[in-house]
C-alpha positions in Angstrom: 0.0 0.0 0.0 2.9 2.5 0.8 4.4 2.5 -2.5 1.1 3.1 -4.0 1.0 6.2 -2.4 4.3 7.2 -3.3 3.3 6.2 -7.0 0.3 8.8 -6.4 3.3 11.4 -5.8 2.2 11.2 -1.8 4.6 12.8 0.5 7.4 10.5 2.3 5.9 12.6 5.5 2.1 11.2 5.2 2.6 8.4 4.3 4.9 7.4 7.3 1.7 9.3 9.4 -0.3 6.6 7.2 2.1 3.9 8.8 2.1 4.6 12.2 -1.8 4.4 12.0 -1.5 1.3 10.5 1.5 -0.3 12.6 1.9 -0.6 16.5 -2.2 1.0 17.5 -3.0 -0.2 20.6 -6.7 -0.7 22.2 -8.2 -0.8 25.2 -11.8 -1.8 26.2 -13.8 -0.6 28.9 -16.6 -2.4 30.6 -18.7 -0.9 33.3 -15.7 0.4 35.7 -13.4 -1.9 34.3 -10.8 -0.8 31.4 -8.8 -3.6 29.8 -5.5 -4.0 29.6 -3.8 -2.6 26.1 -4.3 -5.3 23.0 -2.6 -4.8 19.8 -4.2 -3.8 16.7 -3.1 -6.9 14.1 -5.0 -5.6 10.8 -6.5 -1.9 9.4 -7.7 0.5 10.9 -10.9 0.7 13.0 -14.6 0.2 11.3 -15.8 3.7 10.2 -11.9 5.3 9.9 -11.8 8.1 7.1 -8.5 7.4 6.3 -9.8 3.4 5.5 -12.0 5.0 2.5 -9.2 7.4 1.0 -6.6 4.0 1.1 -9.4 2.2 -0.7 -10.0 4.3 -3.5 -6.4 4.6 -3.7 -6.0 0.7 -4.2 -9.1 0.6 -6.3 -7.4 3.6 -8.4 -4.2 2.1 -8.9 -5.8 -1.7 -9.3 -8.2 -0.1 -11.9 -5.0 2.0 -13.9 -2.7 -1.0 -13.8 -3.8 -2.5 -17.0 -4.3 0.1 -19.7 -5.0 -2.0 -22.3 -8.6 -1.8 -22.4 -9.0 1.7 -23.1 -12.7 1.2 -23.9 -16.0 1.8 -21.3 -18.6 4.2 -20.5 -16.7 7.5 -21.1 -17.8 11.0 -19.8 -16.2 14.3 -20.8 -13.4 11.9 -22.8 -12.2 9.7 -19.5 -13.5 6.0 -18.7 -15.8 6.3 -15.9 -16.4 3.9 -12.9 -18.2 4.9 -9.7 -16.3 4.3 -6.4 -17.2 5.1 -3.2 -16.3 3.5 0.6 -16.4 -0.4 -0.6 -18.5 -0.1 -3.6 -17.1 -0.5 -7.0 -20.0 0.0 -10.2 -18.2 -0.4 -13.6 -20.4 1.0 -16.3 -19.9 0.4 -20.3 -21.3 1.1 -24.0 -20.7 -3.0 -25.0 -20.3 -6.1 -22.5 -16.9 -6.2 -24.3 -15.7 -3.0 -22.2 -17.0 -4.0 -18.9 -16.0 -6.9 -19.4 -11.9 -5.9 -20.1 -12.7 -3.1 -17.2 -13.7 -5.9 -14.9 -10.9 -8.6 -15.9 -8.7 -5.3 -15.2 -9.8 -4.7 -11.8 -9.7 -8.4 -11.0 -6.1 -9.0 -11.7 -5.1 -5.3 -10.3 -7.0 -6.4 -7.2 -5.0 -9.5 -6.6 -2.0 -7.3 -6.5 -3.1 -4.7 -4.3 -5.1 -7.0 -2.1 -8.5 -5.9 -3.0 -10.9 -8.8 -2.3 -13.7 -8.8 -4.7 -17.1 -10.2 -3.7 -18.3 -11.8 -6.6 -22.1 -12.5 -4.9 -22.2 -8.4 -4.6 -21.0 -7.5 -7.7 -23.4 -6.9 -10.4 -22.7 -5.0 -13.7 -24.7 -2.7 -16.3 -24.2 -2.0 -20.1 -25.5 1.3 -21.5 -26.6 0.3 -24.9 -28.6 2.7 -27.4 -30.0 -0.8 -28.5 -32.3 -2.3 -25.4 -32.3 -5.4 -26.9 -28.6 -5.9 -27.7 -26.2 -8.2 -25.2 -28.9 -10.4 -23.7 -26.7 -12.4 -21.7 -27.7 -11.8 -17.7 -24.5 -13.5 -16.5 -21.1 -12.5 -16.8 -18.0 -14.7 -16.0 -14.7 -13.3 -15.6 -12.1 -16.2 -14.0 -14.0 -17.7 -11.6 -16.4 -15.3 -10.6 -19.9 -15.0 -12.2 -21.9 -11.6 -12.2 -25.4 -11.0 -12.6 -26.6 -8.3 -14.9 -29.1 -5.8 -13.8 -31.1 -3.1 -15.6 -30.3 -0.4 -12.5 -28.0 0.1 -10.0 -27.8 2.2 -6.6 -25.4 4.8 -6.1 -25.5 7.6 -3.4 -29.3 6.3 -3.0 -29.6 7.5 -6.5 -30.8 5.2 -9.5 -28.8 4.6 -12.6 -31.5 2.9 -15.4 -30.6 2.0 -18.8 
């Protein structure tokens, strides 16, 4: 994770802030009068953390940008467009041929930044002029199958094709 925020032109100064929230945190937990002694944090950061968010879209960024060979997707003002937010990754595209490279990108980029995709949460959408073009409703990329939808959810906002 450090050296993708140094790839993201991140100062050495934050990102060794970055570390010492991520390394050596301590806990305590109190209950009634009684206050534990410390535990150490072994993984992350605690549930809820801003700073979790920012490193995730930072992953998500670099995972996504890894493989530009697939140029192709849903583009908006000239650049490919993908909606992240928190945990949530929506991949939108013009053919099942883009989302499809988009998603095969983000796959393999997730392996190597540690990303864990939930296939059984993941559903895609193509934006076609033609309704009744790319019937398919399932999509499998390695071995992980997603489920086609006509609308998705983003910021409690509805995306229709």
């Amino acid at each position: 994770m450090y050296n993708i925020l140094f790839e993201f032109g991140i100062p050495f100064t934050l990102v060794r802030l970055i570390k010492l929230c991520l390394n050596e945190t301590y806990s305590r937990v109190r209950v009634g009068k009684y206050l534990c002694d410390l535990f150490p944090i072994r993984r992350g950061l605690k549930q809820g953390d801003t700073l979790s968010s920012l490193l995730f879209n930072f992953a998500v960024e670099y995972a996504i940008g890894r493989d530009q060979v697939n140029q192709d997707g849903f583009k908006l003002n000239g650049t490919r467009q993908g909606l992240v937010y928190a945990d949530d990754i929506n991949i939108l595209g013009g053919s099942i041929h883009s989302v499809k490279g988009n998603a095969e990108a983000l796959l393999v980029g997730s392996k190597e930044t540690g990303i864990e995709v939930n296939a059984d949460k993941t559903k895609y959408m193509v934006i076609y002029r033609d309704q009744n073009a790319g019937r398919n409703h399932t999509m499998k990329i390695y071995n992980c199958s997603f489920e086609k939808v006509g609308q998705l959810k983003y910021f409690g906002a509805t995306l229709t094709i």
